[in-house]
C-alpha positions as CSV (number, residue, x, y, z in Angstrom):
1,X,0.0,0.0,0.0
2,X,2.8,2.4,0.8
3,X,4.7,1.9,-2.7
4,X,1.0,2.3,-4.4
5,X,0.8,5.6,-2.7
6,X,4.3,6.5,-3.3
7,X,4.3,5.3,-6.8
8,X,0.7,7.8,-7.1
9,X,2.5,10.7,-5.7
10,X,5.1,10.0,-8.7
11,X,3.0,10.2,-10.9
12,X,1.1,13.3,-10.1
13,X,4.8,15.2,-9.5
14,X,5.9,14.0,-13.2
15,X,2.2,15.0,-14.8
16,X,2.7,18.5,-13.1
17,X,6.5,18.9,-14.4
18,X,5.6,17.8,-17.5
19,X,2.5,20.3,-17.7
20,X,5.7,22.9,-16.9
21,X,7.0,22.0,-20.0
22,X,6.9,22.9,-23.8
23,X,5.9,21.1,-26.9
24,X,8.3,21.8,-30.6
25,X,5.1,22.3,-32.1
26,X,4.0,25.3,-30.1
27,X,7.0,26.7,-31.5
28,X,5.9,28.5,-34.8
29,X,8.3,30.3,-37.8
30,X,8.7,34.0,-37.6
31,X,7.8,33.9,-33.9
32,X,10.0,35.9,-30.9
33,X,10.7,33.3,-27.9
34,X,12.6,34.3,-24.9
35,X,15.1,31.5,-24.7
36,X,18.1,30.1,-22.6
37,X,20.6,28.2,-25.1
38,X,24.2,26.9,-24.7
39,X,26.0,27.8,-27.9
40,X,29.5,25.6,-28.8
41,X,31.4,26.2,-32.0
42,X,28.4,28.3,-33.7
43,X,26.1,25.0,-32.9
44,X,23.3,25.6,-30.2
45,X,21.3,23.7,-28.0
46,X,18.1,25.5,-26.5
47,X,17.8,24.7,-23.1
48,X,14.3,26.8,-21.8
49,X,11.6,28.2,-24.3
50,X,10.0,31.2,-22.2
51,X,10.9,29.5,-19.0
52,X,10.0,26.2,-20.1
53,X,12.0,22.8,-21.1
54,X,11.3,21.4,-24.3
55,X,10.0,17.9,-24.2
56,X,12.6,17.2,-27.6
57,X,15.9,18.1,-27.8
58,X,16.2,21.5,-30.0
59,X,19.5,22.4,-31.7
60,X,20.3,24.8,-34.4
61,X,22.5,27.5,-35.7
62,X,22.7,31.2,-34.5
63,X,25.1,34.0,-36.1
64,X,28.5,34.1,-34.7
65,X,28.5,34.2,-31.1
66,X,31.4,33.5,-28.1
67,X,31.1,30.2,-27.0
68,X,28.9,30.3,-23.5
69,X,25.5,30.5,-22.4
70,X,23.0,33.4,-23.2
71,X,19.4,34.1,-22.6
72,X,17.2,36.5,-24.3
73,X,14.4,37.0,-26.8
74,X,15.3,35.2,-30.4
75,X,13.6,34.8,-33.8
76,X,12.8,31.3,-34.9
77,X,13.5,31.8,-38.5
78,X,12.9,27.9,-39.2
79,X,12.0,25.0,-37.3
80,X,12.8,21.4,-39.2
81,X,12.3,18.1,-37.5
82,X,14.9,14.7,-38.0
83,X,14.6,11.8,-36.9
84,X,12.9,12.9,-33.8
85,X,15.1,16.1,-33.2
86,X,14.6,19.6,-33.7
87,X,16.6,21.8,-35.9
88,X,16.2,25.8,-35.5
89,X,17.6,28.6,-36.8
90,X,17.5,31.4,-34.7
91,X,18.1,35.1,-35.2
92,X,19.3,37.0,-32.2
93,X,16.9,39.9,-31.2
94,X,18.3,40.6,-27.9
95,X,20.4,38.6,-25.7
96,X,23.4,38.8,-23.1
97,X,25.8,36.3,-22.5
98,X,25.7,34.5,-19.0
99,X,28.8,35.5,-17.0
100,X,30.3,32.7,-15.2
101,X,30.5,32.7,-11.5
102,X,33.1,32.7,-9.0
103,X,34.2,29.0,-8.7
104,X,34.6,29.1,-12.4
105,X,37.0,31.7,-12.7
106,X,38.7,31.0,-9.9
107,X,38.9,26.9,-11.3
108,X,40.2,28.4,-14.8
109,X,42.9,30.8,-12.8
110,X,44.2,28.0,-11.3
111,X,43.9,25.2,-14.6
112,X,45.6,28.1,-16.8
113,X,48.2,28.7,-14.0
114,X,49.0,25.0,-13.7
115,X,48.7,24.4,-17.8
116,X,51.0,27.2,-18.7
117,X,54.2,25.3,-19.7
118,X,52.1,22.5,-21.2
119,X,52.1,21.0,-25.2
120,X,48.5,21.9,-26.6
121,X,47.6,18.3,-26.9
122,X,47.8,18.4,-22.9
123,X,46.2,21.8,-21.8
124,X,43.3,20.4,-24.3
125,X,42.9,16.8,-23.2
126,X,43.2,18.6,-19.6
127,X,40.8,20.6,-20.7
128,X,38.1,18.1,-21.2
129,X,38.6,15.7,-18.1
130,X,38.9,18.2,-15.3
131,X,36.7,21.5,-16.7
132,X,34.3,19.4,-18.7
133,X,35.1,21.3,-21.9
134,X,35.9,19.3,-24.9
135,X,35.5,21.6,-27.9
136,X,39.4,21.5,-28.4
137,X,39.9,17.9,-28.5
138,X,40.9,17.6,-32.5
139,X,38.1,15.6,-34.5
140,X,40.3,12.5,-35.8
141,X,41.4,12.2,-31.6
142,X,37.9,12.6,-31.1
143,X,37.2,9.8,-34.0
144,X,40.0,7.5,-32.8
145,X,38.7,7.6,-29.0
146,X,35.1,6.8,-29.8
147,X,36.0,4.2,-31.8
148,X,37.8,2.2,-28.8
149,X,35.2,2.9,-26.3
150,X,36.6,5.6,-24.4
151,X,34.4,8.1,-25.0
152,X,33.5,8.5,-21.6
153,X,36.8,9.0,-20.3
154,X,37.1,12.5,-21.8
155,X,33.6,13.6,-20.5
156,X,32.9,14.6,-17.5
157,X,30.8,11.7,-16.1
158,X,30.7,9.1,-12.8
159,X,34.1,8.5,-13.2
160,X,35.2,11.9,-12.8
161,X,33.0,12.3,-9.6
162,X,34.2,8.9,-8.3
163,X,37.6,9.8,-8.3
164,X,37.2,13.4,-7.0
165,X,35.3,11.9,-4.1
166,X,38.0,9.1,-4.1
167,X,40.7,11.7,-3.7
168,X,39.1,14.0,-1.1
169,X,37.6,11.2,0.8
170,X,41.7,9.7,1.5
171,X,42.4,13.3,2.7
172,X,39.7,13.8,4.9
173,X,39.8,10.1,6.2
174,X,44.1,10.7,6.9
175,X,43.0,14.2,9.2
176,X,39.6,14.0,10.4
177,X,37.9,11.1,12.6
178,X,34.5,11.5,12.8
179,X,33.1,9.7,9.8
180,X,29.6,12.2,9.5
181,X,31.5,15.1,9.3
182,X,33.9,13.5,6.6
183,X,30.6,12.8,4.5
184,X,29.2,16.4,5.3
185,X,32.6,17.8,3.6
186,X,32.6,15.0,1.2
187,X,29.0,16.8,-0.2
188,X,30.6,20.5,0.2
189,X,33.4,19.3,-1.9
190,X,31.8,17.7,-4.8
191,X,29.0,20.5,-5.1
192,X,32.0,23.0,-4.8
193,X,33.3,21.2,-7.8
194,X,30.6,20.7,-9.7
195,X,29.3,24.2,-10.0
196,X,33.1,25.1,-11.1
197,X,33.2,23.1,-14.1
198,X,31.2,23.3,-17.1
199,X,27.8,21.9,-16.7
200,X,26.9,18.8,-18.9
201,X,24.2,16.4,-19.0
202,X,26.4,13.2,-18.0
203,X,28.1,15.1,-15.2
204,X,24.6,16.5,-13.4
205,X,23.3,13.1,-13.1
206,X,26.6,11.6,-11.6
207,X,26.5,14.4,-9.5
208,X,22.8,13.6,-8.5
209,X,23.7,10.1,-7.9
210,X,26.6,10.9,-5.6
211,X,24.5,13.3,-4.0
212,X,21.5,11.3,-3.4
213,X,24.1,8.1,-2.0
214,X,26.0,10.4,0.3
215,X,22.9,11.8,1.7
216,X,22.1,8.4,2.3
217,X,25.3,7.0,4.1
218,X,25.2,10.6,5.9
219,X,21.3,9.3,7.5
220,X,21.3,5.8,7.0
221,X,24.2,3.6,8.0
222,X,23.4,1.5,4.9
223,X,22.4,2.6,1.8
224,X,20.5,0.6,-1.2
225,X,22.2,1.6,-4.7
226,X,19.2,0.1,-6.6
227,X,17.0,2.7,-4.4
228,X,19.9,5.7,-5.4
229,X,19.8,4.6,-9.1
230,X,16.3,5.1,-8.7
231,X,15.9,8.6,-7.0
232,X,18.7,10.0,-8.8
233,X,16.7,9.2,-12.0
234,X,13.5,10.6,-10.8
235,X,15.0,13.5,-9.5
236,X,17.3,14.1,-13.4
237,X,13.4,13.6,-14.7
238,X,12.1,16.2,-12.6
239,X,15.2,18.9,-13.5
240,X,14.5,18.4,-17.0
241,X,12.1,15.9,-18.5
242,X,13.6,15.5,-22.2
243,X,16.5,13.8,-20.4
244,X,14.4,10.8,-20.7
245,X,15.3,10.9,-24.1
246,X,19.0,11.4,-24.1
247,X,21.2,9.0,-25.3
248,X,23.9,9.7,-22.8
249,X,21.1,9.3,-19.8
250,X,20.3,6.0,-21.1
251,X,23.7,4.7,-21.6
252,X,24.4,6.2,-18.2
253,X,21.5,4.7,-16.3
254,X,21.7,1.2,-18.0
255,X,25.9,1.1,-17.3
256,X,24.4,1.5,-13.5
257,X,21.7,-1.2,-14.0
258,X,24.4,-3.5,-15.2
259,X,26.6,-3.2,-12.2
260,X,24.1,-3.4,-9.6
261,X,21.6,-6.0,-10.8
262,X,23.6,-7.8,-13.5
263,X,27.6,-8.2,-12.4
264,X,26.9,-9.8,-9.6
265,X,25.7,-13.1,-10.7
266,X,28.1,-12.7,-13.5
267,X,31.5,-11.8,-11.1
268,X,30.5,-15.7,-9.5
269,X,31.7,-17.2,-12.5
270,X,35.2,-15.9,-11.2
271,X,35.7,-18.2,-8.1
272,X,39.2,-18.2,-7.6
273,X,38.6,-14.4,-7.0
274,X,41.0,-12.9,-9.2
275,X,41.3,-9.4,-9.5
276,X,41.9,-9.5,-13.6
277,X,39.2,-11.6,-14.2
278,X,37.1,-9.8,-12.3
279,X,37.8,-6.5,-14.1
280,X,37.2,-8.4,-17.2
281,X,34.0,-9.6,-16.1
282,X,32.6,-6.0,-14.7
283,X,33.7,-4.4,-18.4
284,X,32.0,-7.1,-20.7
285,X,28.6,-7.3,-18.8
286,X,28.2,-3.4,-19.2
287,X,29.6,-3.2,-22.8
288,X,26.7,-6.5,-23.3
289,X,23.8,-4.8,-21.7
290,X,24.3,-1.5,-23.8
291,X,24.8,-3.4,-27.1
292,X,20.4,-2.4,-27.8
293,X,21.7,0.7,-27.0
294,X,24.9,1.7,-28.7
295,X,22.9,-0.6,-32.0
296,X,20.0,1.5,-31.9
297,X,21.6,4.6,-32.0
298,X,24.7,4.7,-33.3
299,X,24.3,0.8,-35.4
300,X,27.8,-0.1,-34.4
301,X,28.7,-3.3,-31.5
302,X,31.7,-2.5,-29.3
303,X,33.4,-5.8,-30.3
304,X,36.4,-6.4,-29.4
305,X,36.8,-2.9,-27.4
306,X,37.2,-4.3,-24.2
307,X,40.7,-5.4,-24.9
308,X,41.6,-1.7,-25.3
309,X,39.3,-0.9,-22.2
310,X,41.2,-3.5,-20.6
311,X,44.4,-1.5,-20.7
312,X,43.2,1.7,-21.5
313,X,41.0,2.2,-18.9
314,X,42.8,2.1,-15.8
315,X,45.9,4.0,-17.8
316,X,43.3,6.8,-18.1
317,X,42.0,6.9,-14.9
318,X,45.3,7.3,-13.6
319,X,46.1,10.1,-15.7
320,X,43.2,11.6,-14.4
321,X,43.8,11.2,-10.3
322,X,47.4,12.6,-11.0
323,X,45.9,15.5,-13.0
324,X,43.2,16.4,-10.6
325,X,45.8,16.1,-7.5
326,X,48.0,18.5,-10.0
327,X,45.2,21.0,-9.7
328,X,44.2,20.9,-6.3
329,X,47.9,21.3,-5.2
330,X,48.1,24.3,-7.8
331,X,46.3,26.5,-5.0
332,X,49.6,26.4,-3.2
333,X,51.5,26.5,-6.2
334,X,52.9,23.2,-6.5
335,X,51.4,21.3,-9.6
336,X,54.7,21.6,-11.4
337,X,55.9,18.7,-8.9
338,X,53.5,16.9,-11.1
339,X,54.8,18.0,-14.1
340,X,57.0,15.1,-15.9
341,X,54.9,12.6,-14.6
342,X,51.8,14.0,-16.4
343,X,54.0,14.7,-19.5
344,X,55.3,10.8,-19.6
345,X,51.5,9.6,-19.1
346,X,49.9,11.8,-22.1
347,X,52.8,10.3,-23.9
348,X,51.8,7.2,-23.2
349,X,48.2,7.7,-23.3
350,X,48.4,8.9,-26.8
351,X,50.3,6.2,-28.3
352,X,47.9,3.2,-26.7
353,X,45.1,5.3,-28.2
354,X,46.9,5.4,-32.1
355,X,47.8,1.9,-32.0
356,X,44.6,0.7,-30.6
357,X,42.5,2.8,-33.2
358,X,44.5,1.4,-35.8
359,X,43.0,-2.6,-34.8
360,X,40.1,-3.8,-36.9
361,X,37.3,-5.2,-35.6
362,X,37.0,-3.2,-32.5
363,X,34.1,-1.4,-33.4
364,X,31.6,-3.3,-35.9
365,X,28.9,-1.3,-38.0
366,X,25.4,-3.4,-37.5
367,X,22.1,-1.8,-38.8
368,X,19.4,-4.6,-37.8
369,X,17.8,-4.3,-35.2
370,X,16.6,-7.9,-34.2
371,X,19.7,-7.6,-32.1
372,X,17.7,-5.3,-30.1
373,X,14.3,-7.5,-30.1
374,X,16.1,-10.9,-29.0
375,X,17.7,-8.5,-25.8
376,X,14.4,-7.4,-25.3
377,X,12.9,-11.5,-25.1
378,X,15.7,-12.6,-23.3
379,X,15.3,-9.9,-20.6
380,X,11.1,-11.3,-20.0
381,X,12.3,-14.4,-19.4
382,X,14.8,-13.6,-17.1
383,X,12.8,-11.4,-15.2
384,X,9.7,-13.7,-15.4
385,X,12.2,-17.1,-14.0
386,X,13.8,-14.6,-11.4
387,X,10.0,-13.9,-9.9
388,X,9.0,-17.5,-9.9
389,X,12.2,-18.8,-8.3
390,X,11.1,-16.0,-5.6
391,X,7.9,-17.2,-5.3
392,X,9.1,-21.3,-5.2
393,X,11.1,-20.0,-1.7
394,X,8.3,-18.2,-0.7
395,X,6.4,-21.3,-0.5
């Protein structure tokens, strides 16, 4: 009775946010809109219609702007729908750029001051994984990293704020004792954080997510990571309801289903316990479950990419630690201790990234989609056996 009622009170929240938002066909030609939009290398994505979300995602071309934020009233000159998203082009009637705040400057004064004597390749791989800004990442790096599966790395995402929390959680574990007030300041630091880098889709739900667990360990001794997947989805839903739709929300939601519901009956094949195998393990059963997903939209199977993950991975999220340390030890002036280690890494980095891209079969085009209907049986029945072997030890 308590999760019907729950479940009702849902539903009446996401009925009212959704009556808060705006259809692409109220949006007519030659019409003036007041509109929020994030603007990136003259493309544009419109974020709030006269204070409203659009229930589709809306991009489009403006004339030459600085890359940044704006709001203000704009002329929808043409409005063209493909394959279920919106293309607009907009003419600027009048509009102001939104400035960044604090935290942000100060986070570029300090990136800038640690970047200085770096190669561009660095500052703009650097760039991507610790201000979430990827716009200088060349298009054949770009190219080459998608390809092996690492796309993720160079976006700010669940890694990133699992490593940030990582790092500070080993300071504040090392100085302070009381385990509340170390999750208290482990919530100051990663909203800190957050609000300093640039905002992206993948990075507000990880953010959420951390949020909504740490909240959790900070009441509750023990928390349910099914129950944070959960809320953390409702509460991205809530923010903005399109999200739903986003590729990069279902990617990151089903990697999360994966490892809490799936790897664990898969990591008991491994029962010698070995660390390797493992690892293996927890990289092919997400790479599995998002095959629909990666097939649907983008009709290409990671093959054979978890060979590069396999070695790539870790490499990366080393890079990263050492990086983000690099910056955080830049507010005393230090990073350059840093300095030839992060050099010797990119190095490295880059060279596992050329010779992987240059291996066939890594990434395999595929444009049916019974691929996507047999995941679709196969989940039923699995679900459907799981509930009757419940039911059997019930009785």
């Amino acid at each position: 009775m308590k999760k019907l009622f729950l479940l009702m009170i849902l539903l009446i929240i996401l009925m009212l946010r959704f009556s808060l938002s705006v259809r692409v066909t109220e949006i007519f030609q030659k019409e003036v809109y007041r509109m929020n939009l994030s603007l990136e290398d003259g493309r544009i994505k419109v974020l709030k219609i006269n204070n409203k979300y659009p229930l589709k995602n809306i991009y489009g071309k403006l004339g030459y702007k600085e890359n940044g934020k704006y709001e203000g009233y704009f002329l929808a000159k043409s409005i063209k729908e493909y394959e279920d998203t919106y293309f607009v082009e907009l003419e600027d009637i009048k509009s102001t750029k939104i400035e960044d705040n604090f935290l942000e400057k100060y986070l570029q004064t300090i990136f800038n001051r640690a970047e200085e004597d770096y190669s561009y390749g660095i500052k703009n791989i650097n760039r991507a994984i610790l201000l979430g800004d990827n716009t200088r990442i060349k298009k054949d790096l770009k190219d080459k990293i998608r390809y092996i599966g690492l796309s993720h790395i160079f976006a700010m995402s669940g890694l990133h704020i699992a490593l940030v929390i990582a790092i500070f959680y080993f300071i504040f574990k090392k100085t302070i004792k009381n385990k509340k007030l170390i999750e208290v300041l482990l919530l100051i630091s990663i909203t800190l954080y957050y609000v300093s880098v640039k905002e992206s889709p993948s990075f507000t739900r990880a953010y959420i997510m951390a949020i909504v667990y740490l909240l959790g360990k900070l009441f509750y001794e023990k928390v349910d990571l099914g129950k944070t997947l959960f809320i953390s989805a409702i509460v991205s839903i809530l923010i903005n309801p399109t999200v739903i739709f986003s590729v990069s929300f279902q990617l990151s939601y089903g990697a999360m289903i994966a490892i809490i519901y799936i790897f664990p009956y898969i990591r008991k094949i491994n029962y010698k316990k070995l660390k390797i195998l493992d690892y293996i393990l927890f990289t092919t059963t997400i790479q599995i479950f998002l095959m629909p997903i990666t097939v649907y939209y983008f009709n290409t199977i990671q093959f054979l990419s978890v060979i590069s993950n396999l070695i790539l991975l870790p490499l990366a999220s080393f890079y990263i630690t050492v990086n983000y340390i690099a910056l955080f030890l830049e507010n005393f002036y230090l990073s350059f201790l840093f300095k030839p280690i992060i050099e010797i890494l990119y190095k490295v980095l880059i060279y596992l990234i050329n010779f992987f891209s240059e291996l066939p079969y890594l990434s395999v085009e595929y444009e049916s989609k019974k691929l996507i209907y047999i995941y679709v049986v196969f989940l039923v029945i699995i679900v459907v056996y799981r509930n009757i072997k419940i039911k059997i030890r019930e009785l």
